[in-house]
N, C-alpha and C positions, 0 to 999 in steps of 0.2 A: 272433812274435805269439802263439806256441799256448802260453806259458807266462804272457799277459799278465792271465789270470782267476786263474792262482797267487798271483801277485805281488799283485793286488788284494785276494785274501782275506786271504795272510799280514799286509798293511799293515792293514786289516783287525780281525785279530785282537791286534796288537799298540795299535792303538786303543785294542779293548773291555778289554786290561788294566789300561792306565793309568786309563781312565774307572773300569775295576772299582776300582781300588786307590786312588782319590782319595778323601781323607778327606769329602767329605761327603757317599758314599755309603755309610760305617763310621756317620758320628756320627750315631744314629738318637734318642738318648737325649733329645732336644729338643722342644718343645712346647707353643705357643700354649694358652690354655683362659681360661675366662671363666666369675665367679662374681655371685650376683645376689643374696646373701648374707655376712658377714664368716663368714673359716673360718680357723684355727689350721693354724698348720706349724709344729710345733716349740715355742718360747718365743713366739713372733711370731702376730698377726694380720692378715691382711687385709684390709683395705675391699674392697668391690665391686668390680669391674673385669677388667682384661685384663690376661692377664700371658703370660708365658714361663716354665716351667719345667723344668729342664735337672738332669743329675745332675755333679757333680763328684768324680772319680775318688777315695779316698783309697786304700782296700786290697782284698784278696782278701772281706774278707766285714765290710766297712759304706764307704758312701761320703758326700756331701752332698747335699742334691735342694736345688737353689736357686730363688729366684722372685726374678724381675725383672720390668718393665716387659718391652714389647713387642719394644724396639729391643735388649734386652740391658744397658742401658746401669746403671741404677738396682737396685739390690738391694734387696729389700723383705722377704723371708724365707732365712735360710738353716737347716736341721736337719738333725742327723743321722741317718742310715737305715741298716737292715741289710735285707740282701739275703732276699727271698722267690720261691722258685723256681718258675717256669712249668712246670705238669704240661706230655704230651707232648700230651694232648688238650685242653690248656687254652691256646694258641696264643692270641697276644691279635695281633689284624689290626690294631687302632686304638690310638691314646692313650685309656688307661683310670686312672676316679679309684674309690678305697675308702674312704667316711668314716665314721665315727664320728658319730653324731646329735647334735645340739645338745640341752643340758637345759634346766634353768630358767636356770640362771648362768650356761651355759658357750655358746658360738658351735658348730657342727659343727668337727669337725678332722678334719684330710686322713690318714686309715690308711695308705693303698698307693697309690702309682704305679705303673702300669705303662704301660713304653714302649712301643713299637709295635714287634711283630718282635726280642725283644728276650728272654734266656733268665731273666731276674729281674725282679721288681717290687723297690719300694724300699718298705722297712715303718718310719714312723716314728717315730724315737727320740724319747720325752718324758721331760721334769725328772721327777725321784721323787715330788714332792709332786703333779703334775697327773696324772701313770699313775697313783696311789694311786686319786683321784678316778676317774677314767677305770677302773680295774678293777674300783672298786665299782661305778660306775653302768651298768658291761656284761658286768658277771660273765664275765669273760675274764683270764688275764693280759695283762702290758703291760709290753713293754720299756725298758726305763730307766735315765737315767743318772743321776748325783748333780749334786742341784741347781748352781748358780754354774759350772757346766763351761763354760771358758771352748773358743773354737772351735780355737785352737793344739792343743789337749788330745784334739779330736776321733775320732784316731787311733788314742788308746792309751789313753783313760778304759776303767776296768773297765765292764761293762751288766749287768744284770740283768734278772729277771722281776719284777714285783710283781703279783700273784696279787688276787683279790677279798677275803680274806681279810686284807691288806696286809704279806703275809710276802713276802720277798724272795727270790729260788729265782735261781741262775747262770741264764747266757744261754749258752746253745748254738746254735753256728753251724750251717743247715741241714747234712747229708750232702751235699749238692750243691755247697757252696761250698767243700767241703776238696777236691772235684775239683779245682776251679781253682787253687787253690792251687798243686797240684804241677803242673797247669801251664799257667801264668800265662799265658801267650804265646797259648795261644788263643783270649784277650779281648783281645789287641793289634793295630795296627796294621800292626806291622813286617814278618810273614812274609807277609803281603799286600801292603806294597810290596817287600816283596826279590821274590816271587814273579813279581807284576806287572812287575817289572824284569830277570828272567830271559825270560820272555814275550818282551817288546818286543825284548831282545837278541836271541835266538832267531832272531826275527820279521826282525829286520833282517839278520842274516847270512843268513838263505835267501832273502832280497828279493835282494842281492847276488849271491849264485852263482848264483840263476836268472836276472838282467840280464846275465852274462856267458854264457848259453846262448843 
């Protein structure tokens, strides 16, 4: 019996791995939010309401921020984003929204996502002709793609800047995301469940040799 408090914590700790390494304590990217005004994502508009918004993975440095209904079920915006990197003192605790103010013509549009606990915001991608508008009326540039970009092409469409001025200037990827780049793996899943699953084995071979003490 004087090894029966071992045995409890090893089982225990090979628990807290598996819980660690279940995906949906990973997929934090997700997110309820509710608008009380029509707002732009992308090519797309909103009406008023409740939705979900989620990011879908493409590459190292742009991916998709989708909006659905509540349930997931319904697609109602999808656009393309390039990644905006979270200073170390700029730690975002909550689901956070960045917009763009509405004008006379135009609805507000959605700038930045940021997830909650989470190393990037999602900064988004607009058709050439509406970043045009959009860089004059905020004297900022504005990332952009070329008009009719269909969503297959998402991946590997060239971006650009279009500047207030409406000159077009390349799109550079933050310094922060060429980290990831080389290496990839840790924004993934996998070494967290292999990890987790070393754990648990572990965890069960000493549960073992200590039941035969």
């Amino acid at each position: 019996m004087r090894h029966t408090w071992k045995v409890g914590l090893l089982v225990a700790i090979c628990c807290l791995a598996v819980a660690w390494t279940a995906p949906g304590q990973i997929d934090r990217e997700k997110n309820l939010f509710t608008i009380t005004e029509p707002l732009a994502v992308g090519s797309q508009i909103l009406e008023p309401g409740t939705y979900r918004i989620q990011v879908v993975k493409l590459s190292y440095n742009r991916n998709i921020v989708q909006v659905t209904d509540p349930e997931g079920k319904k697609v109602h915006a999808q656009a393309l984003a390039t990644p905006h990197p979270v200073k170390i003192d700029e730690a975002i605790p909550e689901s956070l929204f960045a917009y763009y103010p509405a004008t006379d013509t135009k609805p507000k549009a959605l700038r930045t996502w940021f997830a909650p606990g989470t190393p990037f915001g999602q900064d988004i991608v607009y058709p050439k002709g509406r970043a045009e508008e959009m860089a004059v009326a905020y004297k900022e540039p504005i990332v952009a793609m070329p008009e009719q970009t269909k969503e297959a092409e998402y991946k590997t469409v060239p971006l650009f800047k279009v500047t207030p001025e409406k000159v077009e200037e390349p799109y550079v990827a933050p310094p922060e995301t060429m980290v990831a780049e080389k290496l990839p793996k840790t924004a993934s899943r996998e070494p967290l469940l292999a990890l987790g699953g070393l754990l648990a084995l572990g965890g069960a071979l000493a549960v073992r040799a200590l039941s035969r003490h």
